[in-house]
C-alpha positions in Angstrom: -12.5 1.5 17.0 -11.4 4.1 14.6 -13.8 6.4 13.1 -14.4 5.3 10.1 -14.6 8.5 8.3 -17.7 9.7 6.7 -17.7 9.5 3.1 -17.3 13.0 0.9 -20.9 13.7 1.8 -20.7 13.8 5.6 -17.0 14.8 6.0 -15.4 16.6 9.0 -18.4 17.4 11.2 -19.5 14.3 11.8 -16.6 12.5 11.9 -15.3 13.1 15.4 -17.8 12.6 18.1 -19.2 15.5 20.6 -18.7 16.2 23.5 -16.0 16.0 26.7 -16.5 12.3 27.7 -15.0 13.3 31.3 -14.8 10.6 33.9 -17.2 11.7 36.6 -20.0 11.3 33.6 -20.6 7.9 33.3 -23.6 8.4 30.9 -21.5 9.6 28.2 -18.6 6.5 28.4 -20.0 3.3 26.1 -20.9 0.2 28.1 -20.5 -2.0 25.1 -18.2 -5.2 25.6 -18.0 -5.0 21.7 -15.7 -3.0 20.1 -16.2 0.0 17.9 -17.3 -2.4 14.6 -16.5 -5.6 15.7 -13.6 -5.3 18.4 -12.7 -5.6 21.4 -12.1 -3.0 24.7 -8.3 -2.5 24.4 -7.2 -2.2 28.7 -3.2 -1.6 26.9 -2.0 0.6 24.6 -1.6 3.3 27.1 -0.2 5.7 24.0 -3.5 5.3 22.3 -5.2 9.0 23.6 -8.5 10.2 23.4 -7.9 13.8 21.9 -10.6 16.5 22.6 -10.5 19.8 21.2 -14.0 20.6 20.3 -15.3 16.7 20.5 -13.7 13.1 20.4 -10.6 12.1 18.4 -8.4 9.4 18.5 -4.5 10.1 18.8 -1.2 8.4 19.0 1.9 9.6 21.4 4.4 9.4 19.0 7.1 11.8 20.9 6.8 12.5 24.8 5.1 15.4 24.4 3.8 14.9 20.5 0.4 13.1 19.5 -0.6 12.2 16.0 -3.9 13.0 14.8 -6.2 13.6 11.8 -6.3 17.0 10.4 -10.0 16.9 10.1 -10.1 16.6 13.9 -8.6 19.8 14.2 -9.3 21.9 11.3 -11.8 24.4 12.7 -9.8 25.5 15.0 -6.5 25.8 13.6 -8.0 28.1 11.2 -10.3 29.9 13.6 -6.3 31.1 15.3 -6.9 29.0 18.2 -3.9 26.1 18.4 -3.6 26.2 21.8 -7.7 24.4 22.5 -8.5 21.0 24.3 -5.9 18.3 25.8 -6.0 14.8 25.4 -6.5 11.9 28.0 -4.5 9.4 29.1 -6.4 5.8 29.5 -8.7 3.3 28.3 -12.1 5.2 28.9 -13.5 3.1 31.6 -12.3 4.3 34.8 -9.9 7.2 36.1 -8.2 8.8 33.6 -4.1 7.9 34.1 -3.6 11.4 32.8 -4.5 14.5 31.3 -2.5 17.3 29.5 -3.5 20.3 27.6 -2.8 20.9 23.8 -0.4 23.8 23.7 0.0 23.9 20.1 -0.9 21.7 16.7 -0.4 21.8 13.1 -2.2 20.2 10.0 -0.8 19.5 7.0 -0.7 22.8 4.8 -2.4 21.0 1.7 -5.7 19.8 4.0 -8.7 20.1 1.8 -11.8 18.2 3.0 -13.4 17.9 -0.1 -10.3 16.4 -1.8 -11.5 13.1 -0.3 -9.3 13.8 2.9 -6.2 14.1 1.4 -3.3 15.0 3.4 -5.5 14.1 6.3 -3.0 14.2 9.4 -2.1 16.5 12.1 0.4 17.1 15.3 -0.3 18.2 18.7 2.2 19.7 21.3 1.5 18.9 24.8 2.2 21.4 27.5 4.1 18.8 29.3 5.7 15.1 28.5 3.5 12.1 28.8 4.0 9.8 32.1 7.5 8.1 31.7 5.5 4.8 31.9 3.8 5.5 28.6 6.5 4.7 25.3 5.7 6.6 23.0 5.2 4.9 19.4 7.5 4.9 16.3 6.0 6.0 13.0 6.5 3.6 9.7 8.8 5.1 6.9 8.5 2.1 5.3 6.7 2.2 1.6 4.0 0.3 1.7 2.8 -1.4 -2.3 0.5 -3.4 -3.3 2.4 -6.4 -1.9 1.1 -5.4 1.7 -2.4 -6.1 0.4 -3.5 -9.1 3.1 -1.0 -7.6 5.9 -2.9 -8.0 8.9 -3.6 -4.9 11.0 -4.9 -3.7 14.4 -7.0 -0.8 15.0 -7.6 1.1 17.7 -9.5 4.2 18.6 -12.3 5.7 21.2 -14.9 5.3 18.6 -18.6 4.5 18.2 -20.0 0.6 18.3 -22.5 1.3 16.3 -22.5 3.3 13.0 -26.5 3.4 13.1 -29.1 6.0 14.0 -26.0 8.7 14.5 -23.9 6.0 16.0 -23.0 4.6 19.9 -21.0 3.4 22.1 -18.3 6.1 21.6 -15.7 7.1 24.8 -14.0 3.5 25.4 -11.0 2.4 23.9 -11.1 -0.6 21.6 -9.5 -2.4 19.1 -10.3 -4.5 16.1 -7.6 -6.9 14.0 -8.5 -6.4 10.2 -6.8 -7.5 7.1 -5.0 -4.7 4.7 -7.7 -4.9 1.5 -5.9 -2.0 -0.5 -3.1 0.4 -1.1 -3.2 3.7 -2.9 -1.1 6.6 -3.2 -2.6 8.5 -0.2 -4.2 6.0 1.8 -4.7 2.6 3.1 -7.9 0.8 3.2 -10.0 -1.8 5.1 -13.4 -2.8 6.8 -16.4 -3.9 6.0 -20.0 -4.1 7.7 -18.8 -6.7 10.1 -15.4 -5.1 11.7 -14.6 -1.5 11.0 -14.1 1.7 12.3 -16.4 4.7 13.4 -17.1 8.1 14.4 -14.6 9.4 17.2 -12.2 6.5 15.7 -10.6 9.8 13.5 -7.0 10.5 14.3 -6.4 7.0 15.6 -3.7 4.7 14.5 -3.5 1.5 12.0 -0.8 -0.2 13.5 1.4 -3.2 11.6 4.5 -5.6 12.8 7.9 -5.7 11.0 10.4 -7.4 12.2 8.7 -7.9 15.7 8.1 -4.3 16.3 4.3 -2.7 15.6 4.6 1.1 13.7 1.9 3.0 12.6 1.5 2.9 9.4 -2.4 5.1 9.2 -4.0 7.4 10.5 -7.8 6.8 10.9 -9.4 9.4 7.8 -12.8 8.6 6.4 -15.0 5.7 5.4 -18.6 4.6 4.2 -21.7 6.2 5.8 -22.8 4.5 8.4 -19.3 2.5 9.3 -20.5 -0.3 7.3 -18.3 -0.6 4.2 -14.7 0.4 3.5 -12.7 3.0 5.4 -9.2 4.7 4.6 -6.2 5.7 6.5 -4.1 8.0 5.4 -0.6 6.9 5.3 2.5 7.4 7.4 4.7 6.8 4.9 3.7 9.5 2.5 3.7 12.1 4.9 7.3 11.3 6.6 9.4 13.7 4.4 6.7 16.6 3.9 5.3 16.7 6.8 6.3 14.9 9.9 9.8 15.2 10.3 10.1 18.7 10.0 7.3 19.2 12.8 8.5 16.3 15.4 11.5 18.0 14.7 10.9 21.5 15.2 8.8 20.0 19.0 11.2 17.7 19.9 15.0 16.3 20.2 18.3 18.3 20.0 17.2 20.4 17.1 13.8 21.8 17.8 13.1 24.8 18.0 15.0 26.9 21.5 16.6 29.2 20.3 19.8 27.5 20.2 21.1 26.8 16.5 22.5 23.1 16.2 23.7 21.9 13.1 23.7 18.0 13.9 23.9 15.5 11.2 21.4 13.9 13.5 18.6 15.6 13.2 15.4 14.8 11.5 15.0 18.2 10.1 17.4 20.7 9.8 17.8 23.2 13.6 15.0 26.0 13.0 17.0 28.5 14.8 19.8 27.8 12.1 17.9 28.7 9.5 14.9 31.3 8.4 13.3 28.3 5.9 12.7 26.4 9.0 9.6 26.1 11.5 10.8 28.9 13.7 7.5 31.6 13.3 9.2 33.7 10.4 8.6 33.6 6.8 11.5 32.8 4.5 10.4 33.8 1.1 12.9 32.2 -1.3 13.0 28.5 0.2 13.1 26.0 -2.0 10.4 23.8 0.0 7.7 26.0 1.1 8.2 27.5 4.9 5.8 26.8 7.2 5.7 29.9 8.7 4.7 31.3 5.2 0.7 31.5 4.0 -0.3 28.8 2.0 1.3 29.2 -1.5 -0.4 28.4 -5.3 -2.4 24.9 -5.4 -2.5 22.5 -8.5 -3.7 24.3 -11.1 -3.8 27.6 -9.6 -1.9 30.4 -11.9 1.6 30.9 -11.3 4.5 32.7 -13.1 7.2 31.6 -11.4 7.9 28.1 -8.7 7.7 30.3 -5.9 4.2 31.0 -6.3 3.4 27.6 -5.6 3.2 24.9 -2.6 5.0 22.2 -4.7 7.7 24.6 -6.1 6.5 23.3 -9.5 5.2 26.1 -11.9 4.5 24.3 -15.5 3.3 25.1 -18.9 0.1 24.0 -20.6 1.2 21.8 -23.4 -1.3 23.3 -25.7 0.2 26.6 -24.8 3.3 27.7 -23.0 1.7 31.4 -22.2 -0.9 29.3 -19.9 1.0 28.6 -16.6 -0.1 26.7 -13.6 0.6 25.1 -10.3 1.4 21.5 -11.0 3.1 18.2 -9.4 5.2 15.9 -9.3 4.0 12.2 -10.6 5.0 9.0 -11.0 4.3 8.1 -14.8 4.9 4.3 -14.4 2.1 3.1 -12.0 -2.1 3.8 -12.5 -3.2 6.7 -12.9 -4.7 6.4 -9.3 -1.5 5.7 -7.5 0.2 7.7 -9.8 -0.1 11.0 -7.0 -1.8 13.0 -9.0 -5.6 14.1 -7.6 -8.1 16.7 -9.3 -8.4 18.6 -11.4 -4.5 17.1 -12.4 -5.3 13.7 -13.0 -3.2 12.8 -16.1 0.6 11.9 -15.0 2.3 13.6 -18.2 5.8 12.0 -18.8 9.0 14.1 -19.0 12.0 13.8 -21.8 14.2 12.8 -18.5 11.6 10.1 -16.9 9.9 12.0 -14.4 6.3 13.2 -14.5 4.4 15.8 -13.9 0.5 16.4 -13.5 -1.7 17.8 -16.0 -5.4 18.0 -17.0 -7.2 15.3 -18.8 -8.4 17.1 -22.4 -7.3 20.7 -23.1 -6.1 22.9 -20.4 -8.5 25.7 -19.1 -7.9 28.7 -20.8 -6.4 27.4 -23.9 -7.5 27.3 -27.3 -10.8 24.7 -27.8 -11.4 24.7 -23.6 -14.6 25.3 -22.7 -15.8 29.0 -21.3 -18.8 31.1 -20.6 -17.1 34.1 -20.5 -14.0 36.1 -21.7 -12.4 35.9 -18.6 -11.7 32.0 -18.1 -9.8 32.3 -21.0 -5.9 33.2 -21.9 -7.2 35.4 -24.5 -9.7 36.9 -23.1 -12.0 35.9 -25.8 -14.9 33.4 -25.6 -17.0 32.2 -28.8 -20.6 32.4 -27.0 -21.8 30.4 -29.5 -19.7 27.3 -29.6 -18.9 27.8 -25.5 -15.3 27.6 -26.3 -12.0 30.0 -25.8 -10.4 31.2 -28.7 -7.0 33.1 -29.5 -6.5 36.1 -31.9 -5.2 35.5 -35.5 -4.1 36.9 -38.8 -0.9 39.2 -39.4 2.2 38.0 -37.4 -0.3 35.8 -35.0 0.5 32.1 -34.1 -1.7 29.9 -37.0 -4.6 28.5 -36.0 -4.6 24.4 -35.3 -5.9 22.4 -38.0 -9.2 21.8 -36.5 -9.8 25.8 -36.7 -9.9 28.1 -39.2 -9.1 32.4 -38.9 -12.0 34.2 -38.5 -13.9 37.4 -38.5 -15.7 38.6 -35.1 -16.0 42.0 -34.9 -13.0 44.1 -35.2 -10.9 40.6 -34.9 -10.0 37.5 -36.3 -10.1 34.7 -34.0 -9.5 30.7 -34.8 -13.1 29.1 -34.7 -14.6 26.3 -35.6 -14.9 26.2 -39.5 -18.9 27.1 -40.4 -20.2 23.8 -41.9 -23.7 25.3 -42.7 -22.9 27.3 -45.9 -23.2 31.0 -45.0 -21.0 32.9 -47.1 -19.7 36.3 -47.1 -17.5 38.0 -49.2 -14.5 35.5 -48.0 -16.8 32.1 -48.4 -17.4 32.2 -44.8 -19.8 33.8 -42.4 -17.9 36.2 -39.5 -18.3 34.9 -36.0 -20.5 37.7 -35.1 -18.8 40.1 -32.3 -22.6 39.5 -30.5 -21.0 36.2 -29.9 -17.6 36.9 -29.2 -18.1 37.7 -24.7 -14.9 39.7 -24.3 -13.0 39.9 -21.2 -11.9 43.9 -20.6 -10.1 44.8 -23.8 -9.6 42.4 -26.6 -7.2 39.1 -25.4 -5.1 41.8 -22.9 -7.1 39.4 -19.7 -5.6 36.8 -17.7 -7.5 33.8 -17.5 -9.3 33.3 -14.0 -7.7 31.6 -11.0 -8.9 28.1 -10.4 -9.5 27.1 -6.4 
């Protein structure tokens, strides 16, 4: 069954299985009647692909020639240049492929970060050619899942290991497993445990759920505990229908992808990328108000910024502590748990607006400002850190901004700075000691440095 992701520690490399698993070698298909964790061998879901492009993935035919993925399947080589690599297979892994098509293209999610706990975990491949009329492909869920869903049963499937144990086996047949849905968050869906679950070579594969008589996917396999034997997330379809997979689908497929032939069709997922230099059509439109595709990746939470153009989410905000201190940000929802609220590190504190809406900020002060921690001038707005207390501090004295109550203006050096008031009883000729300018580590020339770029 589905892979169930390694956890943080093991991430991408193990989580999709080696090798080719071609048909003429039996040795490499499982013989296991048992299913990946607990399921069974699936003989149906012909849309169900095994995708290999480096080693074994799981995929989903979601368009004739489009197959859903995980990003983490694919990462290495998207980023290596190489997005025309592998194909995927057609079948249930125990006899004759029905089919096989190359990969002639694929895209990840621009905000893939594996050691951001696999968010934004998903990807699409373009086939050089449209899947066997017999195969349907399947439709992707929009709908929002909540905490309601919790106890929705779903079915897994996925080309997977058996066994989780000793590197894992049994990997290279299709299988499914029926689990209940045990929780909902703002990026991912999650089930499993030691008895049914999925495993390595599961990645990519899809969580599927019935509404109203017809089965979506709603997940696409992502990670899980070492050794498949405790819980294992999905990432969710729902999330990533507006920013990421209507515009691809798209741009691959229907009346408005990409040919060279503008048409402006209320019908279309996306708007025509021939119509329009902000769309997926290999050119990079600077000034778009959602960031093109075609562009490189633009400023990520917390990263500097000066103006919403310099980053992915269009959001450039201001530290509340000090509106000179600008950074990358997002959009939150400031109603629900700070864990669904869709905000992820280092913004993990929804901040709520005068008009409602929220927007992600650190926890405690923001780096760079007054009080933040430092080691050395340049993490700091200012320029300036106090070596002794570890801390950034900003200039004072003359026309300069007061300093915050818990500071007092201070001598180090040629400058006054707000410290932390002296509680031992030095004294100088003002009644307290001068910060020293040993301990004040500079960044270039006074405060005239920009505080460092966070990754």
């Amino acid at each position: 069954m589905r892979i169930s992701p390694l956890l943080a520690t093991a991430l991408v490399a193990a989580s999709c299985q080696a090798g080719d698993f071609s048909r003429d070698d039996d040795s490499s298909i499982g013989s296991a009647t048992n299913s990946i964790v607990g399921g069974v061998e699936a003989t149906f879901d012909e849309a169900v692909v095994a995708v290999v492009v480096g080693g074994l993935c799981t995929g989903t035919l979601v368009a004739p020639r489009i197959v859903l993925t995980a990003a983490h399947c694919v990462r290495d080589v998207i980023e290596a240049g190489f997005t025309n690599l592998g194909r995927v297979n057609f079948g249930d892994g125990r006899g004759p492929w029905i089919d096989s098509i190359d990969v002639i293209d694929m895209t990840m999610h621009r905000l893939y970060d594996p050691p951001a706990f696999f968010l934004h975990d998903i990807a699409l491949l373009r086939l050089a050619r449209a899947a066997p009329e017999s195969i349907k492909p399947i439709p992707i869920s929009t709908t929002a899942l909540t905490d309601e869903d919790v106890g929705l049963q779903l079915r897994v499937v996925g080309f997977g290991n058996t066994d989780g144990a000793n590197g894992g086996s049994g990997s290279g047949t299709k299988r499914q497993v029926t689990v209940p849905l045990l929780e909902v968050n703002a990026a991912h869906i999650g089930f499993g445990d030691h008895i049914y679950n999925t495993c390595q070579g599961d990645s990519g594969g899809p969580t599927f759920a019935t509404f109203d008589g017809v089965e979506y996917v709603i997940g696409v396999t992502s990670f899980g505990a070492s050794g498949c034997a405790g819980r294992s997330y999905m990432t969710r379809t729902d999330v990533m229908w507006d920013v990421f997979l209507t515009e691809v689908i798209g741009a691959w497929s229907g009346p408005c992808q990409n040919d060279g032939e503008c048409v402006e069709d209320a019908s279309c997922l996306f708007p025509d990328p021939d119509c329009d230099i902000c769309g997926m059509e290999g050119l990079c439109g600077t000034d778009c108000a959602a960031p093109d595709r075609d562009c490189p990746l633009g400023g990520l939470p917390s990263d500097d910024c000066s103006q919403p153009t310099d980053c992915e989410s269009r959001l450039c905000t201001g530290a509340p502590e000090d509106s000179r201190i600008t950074y990358c940000s997002m959009s939150c929802d400031p109603t629900k748990l700070s864990s669904q609220s869709g905000c992820s590190p280092p913004l993990t504190v929804c901040e709520e607006q005068p008009d409602g809406t929220g927007i992600c900020g650190f926890s405690g002060i923001s780096p760079g400002a007054q009080g933040s921690s430092c080691a050395e001038g340049n993490e700091c707005r200012s320029g300036m850190c106090d070596g002794r207390e570890g801390i950034c501090v900003e200039p004072c004295g003359g026309d300069l901004p007061e300093c915050g109550e818990e500071y007092e203006c201070r001598a180090a050096g040629d400058v006054k700075v707000c410290a932390i008031p002296d509680e031992r009883g030095c004294s100088t000729g003002s009644g307290r000691s001068g910060l020293g300018s040993g301990l004040l580590l500079l960044m270039g020339l006074a405060w005239a440095g920009r505080r460092r770029q966070r990754n």
